[in-house]
N, C-alpha and C positions, 0 to 999 in steps of 0.2 A: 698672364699665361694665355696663348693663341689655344682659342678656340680648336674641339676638337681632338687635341695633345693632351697624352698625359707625359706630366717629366720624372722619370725615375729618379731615385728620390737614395739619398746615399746608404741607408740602411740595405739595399738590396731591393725596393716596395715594385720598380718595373723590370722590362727586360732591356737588354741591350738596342735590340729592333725595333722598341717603342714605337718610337719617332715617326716610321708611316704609318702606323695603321689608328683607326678610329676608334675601333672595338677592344674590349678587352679578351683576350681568349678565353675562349667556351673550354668550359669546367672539364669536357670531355675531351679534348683538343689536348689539355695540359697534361691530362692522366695517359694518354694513348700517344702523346708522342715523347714522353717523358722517360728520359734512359737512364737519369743518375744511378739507381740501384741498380744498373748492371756494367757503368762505365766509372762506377766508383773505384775500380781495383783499378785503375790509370792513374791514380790521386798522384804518388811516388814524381811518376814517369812527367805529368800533367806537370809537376812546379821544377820539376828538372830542367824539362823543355824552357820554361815560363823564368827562371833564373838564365840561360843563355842567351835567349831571346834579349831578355832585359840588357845581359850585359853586349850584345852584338848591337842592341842600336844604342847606349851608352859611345860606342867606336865609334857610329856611323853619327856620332853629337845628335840624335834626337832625344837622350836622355845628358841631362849631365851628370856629373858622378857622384854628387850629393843625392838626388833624385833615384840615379840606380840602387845606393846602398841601402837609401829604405827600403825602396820595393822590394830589396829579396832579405831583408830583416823582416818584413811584410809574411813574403810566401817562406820563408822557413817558421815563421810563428804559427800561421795556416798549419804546416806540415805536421806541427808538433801536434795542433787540435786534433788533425786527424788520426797520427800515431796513437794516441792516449784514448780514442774514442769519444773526443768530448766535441766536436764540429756538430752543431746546430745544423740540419738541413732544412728550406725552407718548402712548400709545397712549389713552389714556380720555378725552384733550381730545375732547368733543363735537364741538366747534364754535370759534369763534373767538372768542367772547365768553366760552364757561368755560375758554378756555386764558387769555385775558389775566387774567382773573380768578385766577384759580389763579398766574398769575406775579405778578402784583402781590400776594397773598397772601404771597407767597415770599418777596420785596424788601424789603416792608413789614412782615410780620407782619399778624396777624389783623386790626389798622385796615382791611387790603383789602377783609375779609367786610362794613362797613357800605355800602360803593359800591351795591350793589344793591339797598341800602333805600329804598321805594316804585318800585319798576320790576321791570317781567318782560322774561324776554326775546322775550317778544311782540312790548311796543311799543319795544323796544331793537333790535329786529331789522328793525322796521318803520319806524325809525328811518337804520340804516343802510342799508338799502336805496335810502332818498329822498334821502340824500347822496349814497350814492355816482352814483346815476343822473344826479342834477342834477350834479354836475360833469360826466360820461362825455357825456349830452345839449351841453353847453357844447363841450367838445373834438370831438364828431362837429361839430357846426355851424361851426365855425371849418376844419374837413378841408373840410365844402362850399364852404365859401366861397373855399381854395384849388384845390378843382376846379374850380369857377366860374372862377376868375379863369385857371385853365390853356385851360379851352374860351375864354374871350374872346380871350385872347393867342393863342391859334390863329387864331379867326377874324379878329380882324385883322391878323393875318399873310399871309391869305390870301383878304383883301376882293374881290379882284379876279377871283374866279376863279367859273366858275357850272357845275353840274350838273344833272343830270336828277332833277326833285325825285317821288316816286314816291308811288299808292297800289296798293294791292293789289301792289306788290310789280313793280307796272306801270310804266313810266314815262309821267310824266302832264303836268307841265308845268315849265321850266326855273325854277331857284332858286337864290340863292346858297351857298356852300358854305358862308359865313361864318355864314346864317339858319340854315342846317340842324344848325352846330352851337351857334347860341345856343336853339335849341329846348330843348337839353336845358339850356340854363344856367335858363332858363325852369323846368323839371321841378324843379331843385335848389333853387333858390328855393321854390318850393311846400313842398317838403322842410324846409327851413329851418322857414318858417313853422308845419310839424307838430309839429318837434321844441320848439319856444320855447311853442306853446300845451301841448303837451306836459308839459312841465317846469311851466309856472302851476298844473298840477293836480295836480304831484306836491307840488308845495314847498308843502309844509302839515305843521305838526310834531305827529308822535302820540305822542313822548315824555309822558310822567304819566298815560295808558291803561290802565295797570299788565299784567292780562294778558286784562284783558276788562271790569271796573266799574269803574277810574279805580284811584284810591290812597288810601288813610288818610290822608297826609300832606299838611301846607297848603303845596304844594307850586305856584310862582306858573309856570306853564306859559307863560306870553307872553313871561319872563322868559328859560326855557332857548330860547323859540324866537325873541328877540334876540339869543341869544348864540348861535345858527349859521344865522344871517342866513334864518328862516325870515320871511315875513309875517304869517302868520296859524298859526292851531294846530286839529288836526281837533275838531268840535264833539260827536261822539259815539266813544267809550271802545270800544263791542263791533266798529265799524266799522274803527276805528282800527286794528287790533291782528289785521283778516280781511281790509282792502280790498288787493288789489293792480291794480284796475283801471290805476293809474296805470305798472303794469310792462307787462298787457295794450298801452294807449296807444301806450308808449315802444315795443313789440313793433309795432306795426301802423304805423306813424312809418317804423320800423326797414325794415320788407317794402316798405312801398314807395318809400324809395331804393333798395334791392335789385332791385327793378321796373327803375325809371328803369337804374341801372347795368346792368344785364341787357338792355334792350334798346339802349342806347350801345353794349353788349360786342356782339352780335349784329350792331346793323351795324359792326361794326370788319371784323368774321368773315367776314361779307359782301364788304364791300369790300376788302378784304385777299387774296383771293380770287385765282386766276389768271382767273378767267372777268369779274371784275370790272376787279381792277387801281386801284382809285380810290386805294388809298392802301400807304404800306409801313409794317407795323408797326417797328418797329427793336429790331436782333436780339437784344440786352438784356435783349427783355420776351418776345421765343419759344422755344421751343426743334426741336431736331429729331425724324429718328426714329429708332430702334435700327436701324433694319433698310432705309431708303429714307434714300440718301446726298441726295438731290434736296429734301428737305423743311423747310419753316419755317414751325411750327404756330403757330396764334394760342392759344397757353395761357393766356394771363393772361385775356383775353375772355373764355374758354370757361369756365374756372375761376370768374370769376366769377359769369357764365352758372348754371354749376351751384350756386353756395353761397345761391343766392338762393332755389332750396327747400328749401334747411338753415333759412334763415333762416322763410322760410314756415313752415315745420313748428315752430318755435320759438311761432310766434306761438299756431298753433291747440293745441302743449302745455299755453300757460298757460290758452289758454281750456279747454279740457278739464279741468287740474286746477280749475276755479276752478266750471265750469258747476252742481255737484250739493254744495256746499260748505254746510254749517249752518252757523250763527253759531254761535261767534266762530272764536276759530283752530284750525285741525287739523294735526294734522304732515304732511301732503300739502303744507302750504306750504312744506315745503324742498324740494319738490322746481321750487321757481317761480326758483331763482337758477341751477342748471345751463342753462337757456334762455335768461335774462334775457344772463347772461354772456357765452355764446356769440354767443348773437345780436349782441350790442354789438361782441365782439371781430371778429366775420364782417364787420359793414360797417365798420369801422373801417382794415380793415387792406383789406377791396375800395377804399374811397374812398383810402385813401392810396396802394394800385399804379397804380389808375387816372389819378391824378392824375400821376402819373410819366410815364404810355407817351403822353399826353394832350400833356404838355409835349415828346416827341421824337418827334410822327407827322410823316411827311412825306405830302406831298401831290402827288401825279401830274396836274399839270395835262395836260397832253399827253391822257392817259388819257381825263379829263372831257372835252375840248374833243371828243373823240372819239363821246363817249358823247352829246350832242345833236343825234349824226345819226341819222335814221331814227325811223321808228315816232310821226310824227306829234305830235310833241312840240308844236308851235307852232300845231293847230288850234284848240285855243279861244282864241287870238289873232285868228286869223282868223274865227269866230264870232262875237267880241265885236267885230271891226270891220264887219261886216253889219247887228250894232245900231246899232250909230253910224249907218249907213248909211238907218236906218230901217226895217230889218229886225226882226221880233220876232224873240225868243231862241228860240223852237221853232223858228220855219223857220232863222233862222239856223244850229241844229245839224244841221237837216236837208240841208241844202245844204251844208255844211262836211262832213258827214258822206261825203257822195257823191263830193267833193273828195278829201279823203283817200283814201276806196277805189280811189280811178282811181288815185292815186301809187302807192299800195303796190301794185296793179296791175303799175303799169309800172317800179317798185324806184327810185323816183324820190322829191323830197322835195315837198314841197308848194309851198317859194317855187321849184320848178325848175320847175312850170310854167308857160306864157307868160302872157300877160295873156288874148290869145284863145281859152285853153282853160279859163283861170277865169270869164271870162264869158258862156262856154257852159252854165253852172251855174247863172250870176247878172250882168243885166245893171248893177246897181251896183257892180259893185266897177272899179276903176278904178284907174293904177298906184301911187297910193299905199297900197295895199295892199301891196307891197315892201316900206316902210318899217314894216311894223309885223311884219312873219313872217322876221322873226332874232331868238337869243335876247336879248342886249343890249335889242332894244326893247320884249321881252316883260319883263324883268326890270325895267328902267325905269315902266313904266303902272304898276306895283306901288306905288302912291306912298302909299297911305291909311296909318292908324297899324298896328303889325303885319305892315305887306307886304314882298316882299323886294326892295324896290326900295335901289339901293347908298345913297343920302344915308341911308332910313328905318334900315338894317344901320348904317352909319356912327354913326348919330344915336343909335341902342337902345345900341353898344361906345360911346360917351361916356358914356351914362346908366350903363350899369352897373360901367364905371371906378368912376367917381363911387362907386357904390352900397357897391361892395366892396370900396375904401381905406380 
């Protein structure tokens, strides 16, 4: 044995890098740069990869086909250890890639060591990452689309019921309860559509990248990116094996469903409220308090409420690790899957509680019906019926305006006063101005595409039936 060399030894006992260095890695060196426990959920993706690869230079005759069928009897016997939970990890496994590597060494014998001929684990890594995401993107979309379909089953469950629809936190003008909660079915959709454009630009294969100028080997690249249903294959080698814009992506995708669920949770919080009352959480999804027997907190809300600047913060990580980066790859890139993960598993597991307490809210009619008295809720009804009138819209606000001051005034509502004290203000209005200053007829005029009038509410839960079966 040459002096100074140690030779890794078939059990696993060195590492693959041996070979230059003198020293053995310092104890603190293997703990601190050491990922397996967070690149273990690659396992899957890692012998996917690691089965094409094989069978792509088996084509390009660096394997021959005896050779190929061990090794992936090899890495599916691996797969099974890890399925089942019984994979041995050892302290100096790197990562997940030089543990399965080292097990299938183990299994196999040293036919293991030819697996990672023409490949780094650059673009092996950059590899796994774009599998695993594009499925995890797939399973988040399909969670939308059952919160989708819980808001719709709310809202027509509850077609018939109307609220005070609010800006500034104001109340501004009457809407259905059913519009207010396809708004957000609206938000989720968009969401949708982030994460699918999302996903087009990840699924592009950088396997045969090697670790930065490609590979030696005439290795047919279109070939391994049919066999794990890639379309296309990245067209530059130093890009391949540094980009992770498409993690960034899936991170900013990520923040704002986070957004969207964040402000759903807020009005839950809101409205859950004793000072509100609009709706009752069910007691399943709250808890109380140690110390005040009286109490039933909105936690799930609030919870989510908060995991949505975890998530935030995930996104600008990766931007940060990524902003001052040379070509090609730096070891700062392991630190882009502690984010990547998190983040994934934060809205994953938000949209799935949400999607639960969505399916069991009840709703306080009573409460609503309540909440459309007072505070002038039905003056731009009465506004827009002075245009009609032949009134322009300035004087109309202006004379509605006057109107209203004199109710709140006298703690009265605005169809409370007579016809003779409205046309002290304005000699066109005449009593069919009664017919139009209740909520019903305000939510009714609503009729254009997007309005909350009940057929248009009706007509949108048909459509997105439809959309989401």
């Amino acid at each position: 044995m040459t002096k100074g060399r140690r030779r890794p030894n078939a059990a696993g006992g060195g590492k693959a890098w041996d070979g230059r260095f003198r020293e053995k890695t310092n104890q603190l060196v293997e703990a601190f740069t050491r990922s397996v426990t967070v690149d273990f959920r690659l396992y899957a993706d890692d012998i996917a990869g690691s089965i094409a690869h094989c069978k792509t230079l088996e084509k390009a005759r660096v394997l021959s086909a005896s050779e190929t069928r061990k090794i992936i009897r090899g890495l599916e016997s691996v797969k099974q250890e890890l399925d089942r939970g019984q994979f041995s990890f050892l302290p100096h496994d790197e990562d997940i890639h030089m543990a399965i590597e080292r097990r299938l060494t183990e299994v196999i014998g040293p036919l293991g060591g030819k697996l990672h001929t023409g490949r780094s684990r650059n673009d092996q890594v950059a590899l796994d990452i774009r599998l695993y995401l594009r499925r995890q993107l797939d399973q988040l979309h399909e969670q939308l689309i059952d919160l989708q379909r819980a808001l719709v089953m709310k809202a027509g469950a509850n077609l018939d019921i109307i609220m005070p629809g609010y800006t500034h936190l104001q109340r501004a003008q009457p809407v259905l309860f059913a519009h207010h909660l396809l708004a957000y079915v609206e938000m989720f959709e968009r969401d949708k559509g982030r994460l699918r454009d999302a996903k087009g630009r990840l699924n592009v294969m950088p396997l045969g990248s090697g670790a930065l100028a490609g590979t030696n080997y005439p290795v047919n690249r279109q070939y391994t990116a049919t066999l794990l249903n890639f379309p296309t294959v990245t067209a530059n080698s130093m890009d391949a094996v540094s980009d992770r814009d498409f993690m960034i992506e899936a991170a900013s995708a990520l923040s704002i469903v986070m957004m969207h669920l964040s402000r759903l949770s807020e009005e839950l919080i809101v409205w859950a409220s004793q000072e509100f009352q609009f709706i009752d959480l069910p007691d399943a999804f709250c808890t109380g308090s140690s110390m005040m027997p009286q109490k039933k907190n909105p936690d799930v809300p609030e919870l989510v409420r908060g995991k949505t600047g975890r998530v935030y913060g995930h996104l600008f990580s990766l931007l940060t690790t990524l902003k001052a980066l040379p070509l090609s790859y730096n070891r700062d890139l392991q630190e882009d899957k502690p984010a990547l993960f998190d983040a994934l598993d934060t809205v994953q597991s938000s949209v799935e509680v949400m999607t639960a307490l969505m399916r069991r809210l009840n709703v306080n009619r009573e409460v609503l019906e309540r909440a459309l008295q007072g505070g002038g809720l039905l003056a731009t009804e009465l506004a827009d019926y002075l245009v009609l009138r032949g009134i322009s819209f300035r004087e109309a606000h202006g004379i509605t305006g006057r109107i209203v001051r004199t109710a709140l005034d006298q703690g009265r509502e605005v169809a409370e006063l007579s016809l003779e004290e409205m046309r002290g203000f304005c000699d066109r209005i005449d009593k069919s101005v009664f017919a139009r200053l209740t909520a019903a007829a305000a939510i009714d005029h609503k009729g254009q595409i997007g309005g909350t009038a009940k057929a248009r509410v009706e007509q949108r839960i048909k459509e997105l039936e439809q959309l989401l079966s």
